[in-house]
N, C-alpha and C positions, 0 to 999 in steps of 0.2 A: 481177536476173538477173546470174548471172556466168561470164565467159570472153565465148565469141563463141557465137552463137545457137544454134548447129550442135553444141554440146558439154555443150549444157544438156538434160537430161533432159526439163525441165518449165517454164512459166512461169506463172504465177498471173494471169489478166485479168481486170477486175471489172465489170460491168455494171451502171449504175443506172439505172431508173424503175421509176415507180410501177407501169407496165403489165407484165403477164408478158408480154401479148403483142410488148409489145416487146423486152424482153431474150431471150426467144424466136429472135424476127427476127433480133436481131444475132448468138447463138451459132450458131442454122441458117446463116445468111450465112456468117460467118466458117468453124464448123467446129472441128477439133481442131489442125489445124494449116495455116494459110495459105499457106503458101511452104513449098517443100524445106528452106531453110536456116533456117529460126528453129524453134524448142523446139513441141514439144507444148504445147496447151494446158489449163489447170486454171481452169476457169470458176467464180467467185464472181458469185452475182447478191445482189444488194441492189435494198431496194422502199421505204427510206425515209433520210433523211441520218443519223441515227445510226449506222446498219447500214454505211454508207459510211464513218464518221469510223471508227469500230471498227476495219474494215476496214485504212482507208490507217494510224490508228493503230499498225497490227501489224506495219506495215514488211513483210509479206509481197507484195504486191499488186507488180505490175510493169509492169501498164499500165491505166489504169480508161476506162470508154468510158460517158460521161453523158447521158441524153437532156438536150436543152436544153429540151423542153417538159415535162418531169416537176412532178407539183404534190405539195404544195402549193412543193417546193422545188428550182427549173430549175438544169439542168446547168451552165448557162453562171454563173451567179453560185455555184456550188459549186467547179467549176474556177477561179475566176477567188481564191478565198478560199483554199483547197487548195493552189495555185500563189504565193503572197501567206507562207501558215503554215509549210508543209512543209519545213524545209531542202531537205531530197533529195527532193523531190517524182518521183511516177513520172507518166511519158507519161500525159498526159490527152485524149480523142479527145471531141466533143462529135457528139452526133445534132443536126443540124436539118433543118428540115423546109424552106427555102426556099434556093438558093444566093445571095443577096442578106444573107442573114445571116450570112455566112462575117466579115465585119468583127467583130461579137459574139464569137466564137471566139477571135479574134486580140484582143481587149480583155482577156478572159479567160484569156487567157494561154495557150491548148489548145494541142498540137502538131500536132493535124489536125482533119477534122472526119469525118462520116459523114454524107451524104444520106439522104433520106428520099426517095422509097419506096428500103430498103435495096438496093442495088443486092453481090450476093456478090462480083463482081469488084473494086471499088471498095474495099470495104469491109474485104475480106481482104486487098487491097493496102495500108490504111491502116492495118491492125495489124501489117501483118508490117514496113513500114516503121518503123512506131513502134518496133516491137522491137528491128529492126536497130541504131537509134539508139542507145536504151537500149545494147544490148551496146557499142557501140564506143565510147558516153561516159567519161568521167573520173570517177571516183567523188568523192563529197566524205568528206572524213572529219574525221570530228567529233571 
């Protein structure tokens, strides 16, 4: 994403698990756009880790949101490898399902997480933060 949220057209968010119904949940939650000030949203769903590698591969992606219980391959050790690989890695948001497990996130490297049962408020708050971030980061340049 570049410039500041508010001048950006569009931003690319990637969604992964294996459930539709869950990638479902998080676009219906979220929406097209969470907050006044950050970009529209262009939704990529992915349903298995190739589709995801592809994906963050293309350098298009700007924020990606992982279930942590996705099988056969969970979010939190996808994040945690992604964050590990990527030089410029984008904002990673992880779904779990208990808040006891927010330490897992933070091993993994995530920049936030999502509760389960998706809660819209929370959760549109955690991407429009993520984004905000993104925009006012430093770029790395390679």
């Amino acid at each position: 994403m570049t410039g500041s949220p508010s001048n950006s057209a569009s931003v690319v968010v990637l969604v992964y698990s294996q459930d539709p119904a869950v990638r479902t949940a998080v676009r219906t939650a979220v929406g097209r756009r969470p907050a006044p000030d950050v970009p529209r949203i262009d939704w990529v769903e992915c349903a298995n880790y190739s589709q995801v590698k592809d994906q963050l591969d293309s350098g298009d992606i700007d924020l990606a949101i992982f279930d942590g219980d996705a099988q056969p391959t969970g979010g939190v050790g996808l994040s945690r490898q992604f964050k590990n690989e990527i030089t410029d890695c984008p904002p990673i948001l992880v779904i779990l399902l208990r808040e006891v497990d927010r330490w897992l996130a933070s091993w993994a490297q995530a920049d936030g997480v999502i509760l389960r049962p998706i809660d819209p408020v929370a959760a549109g708050a955690a991407v429009a933060g993520a984004l905000r971030a993104t925009a006012t980061a430093i770029p790395v340049i390679r």
